[in-house]
C-alpha positions in Angstrom: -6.8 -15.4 -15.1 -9.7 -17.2 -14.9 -12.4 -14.1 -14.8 -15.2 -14.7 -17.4 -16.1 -10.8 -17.2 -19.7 -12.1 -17.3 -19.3 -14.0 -20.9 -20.1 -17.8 -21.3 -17.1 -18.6 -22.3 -16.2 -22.5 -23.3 -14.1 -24.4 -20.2 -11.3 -24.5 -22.7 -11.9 -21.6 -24.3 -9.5 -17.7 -23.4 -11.2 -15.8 -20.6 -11.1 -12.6 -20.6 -8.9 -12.4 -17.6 -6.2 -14.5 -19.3 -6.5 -12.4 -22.3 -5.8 -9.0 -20.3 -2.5 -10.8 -18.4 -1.6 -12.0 -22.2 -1.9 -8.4 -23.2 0.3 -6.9 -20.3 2.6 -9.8 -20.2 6.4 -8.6 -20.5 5.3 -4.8 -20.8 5.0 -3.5 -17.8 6.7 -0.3 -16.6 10.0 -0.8 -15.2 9.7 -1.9 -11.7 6.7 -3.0 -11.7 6.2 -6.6 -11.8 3.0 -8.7 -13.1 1.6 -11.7 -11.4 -1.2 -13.6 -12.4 -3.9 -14.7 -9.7 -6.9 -16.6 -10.1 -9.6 -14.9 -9.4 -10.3 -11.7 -6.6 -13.8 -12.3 -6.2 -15.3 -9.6 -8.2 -17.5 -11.0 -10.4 -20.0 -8.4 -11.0 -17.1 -5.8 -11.6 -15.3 -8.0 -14.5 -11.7 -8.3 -14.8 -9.9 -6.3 -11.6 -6.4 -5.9 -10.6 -4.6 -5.1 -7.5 -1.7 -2.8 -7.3 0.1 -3.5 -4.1 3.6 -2.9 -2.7 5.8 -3.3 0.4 4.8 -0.4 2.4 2.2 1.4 0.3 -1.8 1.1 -0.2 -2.9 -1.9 -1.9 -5.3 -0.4 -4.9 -7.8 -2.7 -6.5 -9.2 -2.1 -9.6 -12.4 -3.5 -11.7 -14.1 -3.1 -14.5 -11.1 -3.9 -17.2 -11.1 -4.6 -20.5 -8.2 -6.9 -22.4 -8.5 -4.6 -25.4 -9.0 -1.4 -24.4 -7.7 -1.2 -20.9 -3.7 -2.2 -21.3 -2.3 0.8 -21.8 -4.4 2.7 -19.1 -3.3 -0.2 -16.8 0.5 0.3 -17.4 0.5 4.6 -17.4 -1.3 3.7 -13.7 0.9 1.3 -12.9 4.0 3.3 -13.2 2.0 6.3 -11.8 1.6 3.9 -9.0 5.3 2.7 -8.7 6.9 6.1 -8.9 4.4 7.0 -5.3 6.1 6.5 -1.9 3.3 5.3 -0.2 1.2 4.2 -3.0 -1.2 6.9 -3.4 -1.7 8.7 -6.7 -3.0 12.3 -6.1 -6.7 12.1 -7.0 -6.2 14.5 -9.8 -3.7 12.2 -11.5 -5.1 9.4 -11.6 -6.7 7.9 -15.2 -10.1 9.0 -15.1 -11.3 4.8 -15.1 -9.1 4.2 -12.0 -11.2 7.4 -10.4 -14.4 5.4 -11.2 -13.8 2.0 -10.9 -11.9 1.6 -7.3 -13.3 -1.6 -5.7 -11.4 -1.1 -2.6 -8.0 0.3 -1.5 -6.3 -1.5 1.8 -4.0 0.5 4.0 -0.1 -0.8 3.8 -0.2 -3.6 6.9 2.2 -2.7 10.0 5.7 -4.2 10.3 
């Protein structure tokens, strides 16, 4: 929510990161669920998400756009949901989620 992807943006002004949560908001695939977070500490690599789920590799992402990454973000995210374990063959994975993988976290141990 609060990334600046690098843009002096006013204190009470929209960040980008709150502007790419207002453009996924309520139109996610079904089962996937959206939280916003602060911030994940990649400031160099712009907005970034983290797909995560009970059992499977956490994914996170950077290097997103609120105009032009939405739709990429939801066709991944479903991609993602419909995995067992979270991992998306290499081969079907959007090309920007091939290029832009800040780090992927193996599922923690019961």
């Amino acid at each position: 929510m609060t990334c600046r992807r690098g843009l002096d943006v006013a204190e009470d002004g929209t960040r980008p990161g709150a502007a790419l949560f207002a453009a996924l908001d309520g139109t996610m695939p079904d089962g996937v669920t959206l939280r916003a977070v602060d911030c994940l500490q990649n400031c160099d690599g712009g907005c970034t998400v983290a797909l995560r789920g009970r059992g499977r590799w956490t994914y996170i992402y950077g290097n997103l756009h609120e105009a032009s990454h939405p739709d990429l973000l939801r066709e991944g995210a479903a991609k993602y949901h419909a995995t067992q374990d979270g991992l998306i063959p290499w081969r079907e994975r959007p090309d920007h989620f091939k290029k832009n993988c800040v780090a992927r976290v193996p599922p923690m141990e019961d």
